[in-house]
DRENMI-66049 format. One record per atom (N, C-alpha, C): residue in three letters; x, y, z. Coordinates in steps of 0.05 Angstrom, whole numbers, padded with zeros to 5 digits, always signed. Example, Ala and Ser with C-alpha at 12.3 -4.5 7.8 and 13.67 -1.06 7.14 Angstrom:
2
Ala+00264-00114+00156Ala+00246-00090+00156Ala+00264-00066+00156Ser+00257-00045+00142Ser+00273-00021+00143Ser+00258+00001+00157
This chain:
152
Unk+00017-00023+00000Unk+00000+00000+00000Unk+00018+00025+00000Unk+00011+00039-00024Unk+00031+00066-00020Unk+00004+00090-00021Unk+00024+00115-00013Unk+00008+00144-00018Unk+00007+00162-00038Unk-00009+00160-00050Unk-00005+00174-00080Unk+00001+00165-00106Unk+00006+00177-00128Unk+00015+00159-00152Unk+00044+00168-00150Unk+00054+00152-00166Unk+00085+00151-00174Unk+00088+00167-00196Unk+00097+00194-00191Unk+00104+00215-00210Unk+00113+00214-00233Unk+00147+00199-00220Unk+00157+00196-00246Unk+00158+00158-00269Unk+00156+00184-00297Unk+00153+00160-00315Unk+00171+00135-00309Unk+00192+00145-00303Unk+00220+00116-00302Unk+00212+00101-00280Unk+00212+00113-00251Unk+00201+00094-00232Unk+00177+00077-00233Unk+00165+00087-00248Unk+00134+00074-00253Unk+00139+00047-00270Unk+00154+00056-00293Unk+00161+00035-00311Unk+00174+00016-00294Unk+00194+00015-00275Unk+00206+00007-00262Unk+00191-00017-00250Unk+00172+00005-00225Unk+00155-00011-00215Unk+00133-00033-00219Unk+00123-00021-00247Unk+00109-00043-00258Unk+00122-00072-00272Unk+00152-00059-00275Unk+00171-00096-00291Unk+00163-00106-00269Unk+00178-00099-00240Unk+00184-00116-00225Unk+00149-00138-00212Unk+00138-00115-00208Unk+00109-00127-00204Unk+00100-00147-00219Unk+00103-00148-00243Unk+00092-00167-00261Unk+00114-00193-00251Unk+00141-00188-00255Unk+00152-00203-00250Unk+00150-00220-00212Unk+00145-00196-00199Unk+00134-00221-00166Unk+00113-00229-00182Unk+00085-00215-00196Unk+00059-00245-00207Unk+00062-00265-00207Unk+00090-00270-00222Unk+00089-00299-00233Unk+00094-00322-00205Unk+00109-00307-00179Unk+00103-00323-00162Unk+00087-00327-00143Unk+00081-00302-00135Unk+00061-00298-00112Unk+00038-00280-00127Unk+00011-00268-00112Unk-00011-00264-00127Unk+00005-00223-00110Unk+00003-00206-00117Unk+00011-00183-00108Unk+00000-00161-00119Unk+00001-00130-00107Unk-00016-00111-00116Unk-00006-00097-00100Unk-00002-00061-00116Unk+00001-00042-00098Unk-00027-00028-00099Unk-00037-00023-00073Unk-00062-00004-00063Unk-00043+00019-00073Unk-00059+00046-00093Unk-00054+00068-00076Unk-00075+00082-00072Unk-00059+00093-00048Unk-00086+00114-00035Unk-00087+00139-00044Unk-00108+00152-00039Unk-00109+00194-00053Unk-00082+00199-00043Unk-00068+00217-00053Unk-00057+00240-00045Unk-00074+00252-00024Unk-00055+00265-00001Unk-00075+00278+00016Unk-00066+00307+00015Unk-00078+00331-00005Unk-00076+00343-00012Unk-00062+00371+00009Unk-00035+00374+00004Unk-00024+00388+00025Unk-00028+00428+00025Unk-00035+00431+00055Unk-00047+00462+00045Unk-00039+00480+00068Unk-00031+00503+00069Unk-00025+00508+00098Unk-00048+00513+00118Unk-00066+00498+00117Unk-00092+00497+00136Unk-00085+00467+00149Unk-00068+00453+00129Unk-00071+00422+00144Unk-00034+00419+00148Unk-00035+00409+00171Unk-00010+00407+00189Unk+00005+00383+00176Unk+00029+00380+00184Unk+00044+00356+00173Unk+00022+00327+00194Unk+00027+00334+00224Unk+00010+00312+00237Unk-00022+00306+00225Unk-00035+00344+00220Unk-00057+00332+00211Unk-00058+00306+00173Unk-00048+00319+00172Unk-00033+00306+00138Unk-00029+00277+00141Unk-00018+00265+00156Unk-00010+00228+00179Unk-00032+00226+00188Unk-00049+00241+00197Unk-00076+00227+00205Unk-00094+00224+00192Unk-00098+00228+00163Unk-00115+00232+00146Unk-00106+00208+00125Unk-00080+00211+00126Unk-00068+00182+00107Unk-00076+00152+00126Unk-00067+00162+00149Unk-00065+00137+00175Unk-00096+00124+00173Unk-00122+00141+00169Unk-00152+00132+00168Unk-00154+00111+00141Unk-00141+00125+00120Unk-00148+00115+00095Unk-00130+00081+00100Unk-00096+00082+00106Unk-00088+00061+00108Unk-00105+00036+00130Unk-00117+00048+00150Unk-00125+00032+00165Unk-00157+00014+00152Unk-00170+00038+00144Unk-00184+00036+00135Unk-00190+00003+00117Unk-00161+00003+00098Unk-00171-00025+00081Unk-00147-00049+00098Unk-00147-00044+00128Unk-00129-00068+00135Unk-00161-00074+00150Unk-00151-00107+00158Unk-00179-00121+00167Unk-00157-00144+00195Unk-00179-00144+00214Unk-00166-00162+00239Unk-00152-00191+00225Unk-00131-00200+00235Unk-00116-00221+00216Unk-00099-00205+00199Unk-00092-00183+00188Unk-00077-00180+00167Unk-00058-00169+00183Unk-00023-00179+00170Unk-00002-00173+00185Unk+00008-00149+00167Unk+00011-00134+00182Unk+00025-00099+00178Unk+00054-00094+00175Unk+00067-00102+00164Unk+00098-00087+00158Unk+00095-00055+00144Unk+00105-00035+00169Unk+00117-00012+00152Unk+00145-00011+00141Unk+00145+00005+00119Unk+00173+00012+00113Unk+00176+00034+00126Unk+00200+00045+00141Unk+00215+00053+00153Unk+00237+00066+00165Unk+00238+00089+00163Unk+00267+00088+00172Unk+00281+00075+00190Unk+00264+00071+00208Unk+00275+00063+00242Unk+00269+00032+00228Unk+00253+00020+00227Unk+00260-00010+00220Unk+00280-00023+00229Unk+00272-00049+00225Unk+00294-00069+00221Unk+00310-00069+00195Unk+00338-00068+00196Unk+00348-00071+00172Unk+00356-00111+00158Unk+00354-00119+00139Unk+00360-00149+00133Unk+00379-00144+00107Unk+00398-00168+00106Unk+00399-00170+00085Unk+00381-00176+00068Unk+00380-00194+00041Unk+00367-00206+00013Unk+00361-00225+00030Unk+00377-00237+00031Unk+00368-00267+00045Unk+00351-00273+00067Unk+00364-00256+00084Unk+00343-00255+00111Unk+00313-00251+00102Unk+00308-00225+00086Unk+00276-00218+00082Unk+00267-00240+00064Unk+00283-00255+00042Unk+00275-00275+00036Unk+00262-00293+00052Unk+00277-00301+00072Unk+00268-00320+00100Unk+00248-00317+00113Unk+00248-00282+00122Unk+00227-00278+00138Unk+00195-00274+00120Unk+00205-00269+00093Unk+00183-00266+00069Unk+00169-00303+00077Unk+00182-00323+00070Unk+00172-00350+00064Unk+00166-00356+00099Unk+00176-00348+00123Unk+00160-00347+00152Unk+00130-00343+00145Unk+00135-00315+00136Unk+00101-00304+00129Unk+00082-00314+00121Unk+00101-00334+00096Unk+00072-00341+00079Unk+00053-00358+00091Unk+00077-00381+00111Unk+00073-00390+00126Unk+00051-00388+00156Unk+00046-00365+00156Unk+00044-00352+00183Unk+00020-00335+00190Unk+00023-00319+00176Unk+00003-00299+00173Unk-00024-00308+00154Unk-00039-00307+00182Unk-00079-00313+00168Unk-00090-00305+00142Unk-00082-00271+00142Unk-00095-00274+00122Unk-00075-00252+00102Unk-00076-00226+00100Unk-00066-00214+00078Unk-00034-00202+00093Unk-00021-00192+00077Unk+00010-00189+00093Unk+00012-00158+00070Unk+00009-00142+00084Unk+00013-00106+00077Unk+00044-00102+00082Unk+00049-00093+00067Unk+00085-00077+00066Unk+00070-00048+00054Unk+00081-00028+00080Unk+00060-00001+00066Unk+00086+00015+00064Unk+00084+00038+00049Unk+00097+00060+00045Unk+00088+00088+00049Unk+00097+00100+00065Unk+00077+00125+00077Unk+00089+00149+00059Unk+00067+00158+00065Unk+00069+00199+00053Unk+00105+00208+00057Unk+00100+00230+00050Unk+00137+00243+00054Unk+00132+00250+00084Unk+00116+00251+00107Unk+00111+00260+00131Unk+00117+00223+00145Unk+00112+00207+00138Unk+00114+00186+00165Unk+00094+00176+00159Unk+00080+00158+00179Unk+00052+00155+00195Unk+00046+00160+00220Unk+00017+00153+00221Unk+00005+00173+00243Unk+00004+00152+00266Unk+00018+00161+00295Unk+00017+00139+00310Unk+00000+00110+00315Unk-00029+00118+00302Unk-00050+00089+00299Unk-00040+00076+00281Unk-00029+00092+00259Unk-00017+00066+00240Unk+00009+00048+00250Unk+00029+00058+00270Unk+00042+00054+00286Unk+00031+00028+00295Unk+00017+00041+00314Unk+00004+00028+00337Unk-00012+00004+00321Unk-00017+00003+00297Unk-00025-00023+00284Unk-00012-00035+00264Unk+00017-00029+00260Unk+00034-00043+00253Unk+00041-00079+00270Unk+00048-00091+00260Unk+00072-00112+00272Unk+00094-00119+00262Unk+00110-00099+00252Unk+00143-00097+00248Unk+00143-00067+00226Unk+00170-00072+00232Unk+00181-00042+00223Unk+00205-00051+00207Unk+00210-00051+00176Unk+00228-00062+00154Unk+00242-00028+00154Unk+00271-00032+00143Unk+00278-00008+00135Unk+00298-00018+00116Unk+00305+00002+00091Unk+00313-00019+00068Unk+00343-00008+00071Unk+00350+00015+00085Unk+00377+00029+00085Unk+00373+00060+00104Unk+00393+00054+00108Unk+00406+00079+00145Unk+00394+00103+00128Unk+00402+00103+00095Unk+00402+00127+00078Unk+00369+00143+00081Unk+00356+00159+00074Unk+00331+00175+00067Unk+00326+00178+00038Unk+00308+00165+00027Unk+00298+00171-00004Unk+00274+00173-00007Unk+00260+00186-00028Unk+00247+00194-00023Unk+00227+00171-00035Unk+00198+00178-00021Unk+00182+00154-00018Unk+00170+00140-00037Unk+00166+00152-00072Unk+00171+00143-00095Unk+00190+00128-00097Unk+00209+00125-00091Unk+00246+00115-00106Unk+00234+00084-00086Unk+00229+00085-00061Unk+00224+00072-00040Unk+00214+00048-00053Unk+00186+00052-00056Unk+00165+00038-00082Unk+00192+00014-00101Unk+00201+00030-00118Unk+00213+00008-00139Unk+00235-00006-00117Unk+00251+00004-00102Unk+00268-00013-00086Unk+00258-00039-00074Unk+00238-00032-00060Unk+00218-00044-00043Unk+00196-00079-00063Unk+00194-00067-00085Unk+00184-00089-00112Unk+00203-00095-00121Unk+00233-00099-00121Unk+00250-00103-00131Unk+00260-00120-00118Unk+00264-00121-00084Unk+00279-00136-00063Unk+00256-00157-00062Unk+00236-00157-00071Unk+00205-00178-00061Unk+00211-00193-00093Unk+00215-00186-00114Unk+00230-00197-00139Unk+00251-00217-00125Unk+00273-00203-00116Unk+00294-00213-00114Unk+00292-00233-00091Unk+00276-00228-00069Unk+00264-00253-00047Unk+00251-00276-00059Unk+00241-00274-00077Unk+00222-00298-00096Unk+00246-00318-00103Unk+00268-00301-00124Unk+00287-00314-00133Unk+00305-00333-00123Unk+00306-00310-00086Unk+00331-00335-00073Unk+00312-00361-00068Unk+00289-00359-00060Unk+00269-00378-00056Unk+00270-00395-00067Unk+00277-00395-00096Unk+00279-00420-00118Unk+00302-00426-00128Unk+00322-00415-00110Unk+00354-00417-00124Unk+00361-00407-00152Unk+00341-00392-00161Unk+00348-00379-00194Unk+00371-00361-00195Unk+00382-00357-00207Unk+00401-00341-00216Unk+00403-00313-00209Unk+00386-00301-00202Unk+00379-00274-00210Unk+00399-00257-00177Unk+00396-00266-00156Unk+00416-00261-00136Unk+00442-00266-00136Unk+00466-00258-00129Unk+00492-00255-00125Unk+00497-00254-00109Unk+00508-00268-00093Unk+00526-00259-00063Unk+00551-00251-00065
């Protein structure tokens, strides 16, 4: 689940190879939600709480919550590979990896998370986030089946 559309043409193109390419193993989809239209009437917090309703909005009791993150847990390939095939294992019913606004989320989305991923110490911005993020869930599929496509 991300916030907004993906601006630019290249990331988009990006994001859609790799998507097609997780299809072929797992069933996957990015939600996105409105833009929450930024104005100096609405605060950065109020701005997180207006995204935080909408994300909560389409999670349902049973579905496990990974944010991306700065603070997160950091993994290698392999590890999120691991902890990816735990999941499939694991989790009842739907498994959300969300991507929040350029502000964060709003402590309820917090507070209804169960883990915190972070893909690098670095800050990018939350488009770029998107294709990294379908790219490493690409590349988790792969170690999964021993294909080629990973390098150590």
């Amino acid at each position: 689940m991300v916030v907004g559309k993906t601006s630019s043409v290249n990331l988009r193109s990006g994001i859609e190879e790799y998507s097609r390419r997780v299809n072929r193993y797992i069933p996957f989809d990015i939600a996105e939600l409105p833009d929450v239209k930024t104005s100096r009437k609405l605060s950065e917090q109020k701005q997180k709480e207006a995204e935080g309703e909408m994300m909560l909005s389409r999670i349902q009791p049973g579905d496990y919550v990974v944010l991306l993150d700065e603070h997160g847990r950091e993994m290698t390939s392999r590890e999120f590979s691991q902890n990816l095939e735990r999941k499939a294992q694991t989790v009842p019913k739907q498994l959300f990896f969300i991507v929040g606004g350029p502000y964060g989320f709003s402590p309820e989305v917090y507070a209804r998370s169960n883990e915190k991923l972070s893909l690098s110490k670095m800050t990018f911005p939350h488009e770029m986030v998107r294709l990294f993020f379908v790219e490493q869930l690409y590349r988790a599929m792969t170690i999964q089946r021993n294909e080629p496509y990973h390098h150590d």
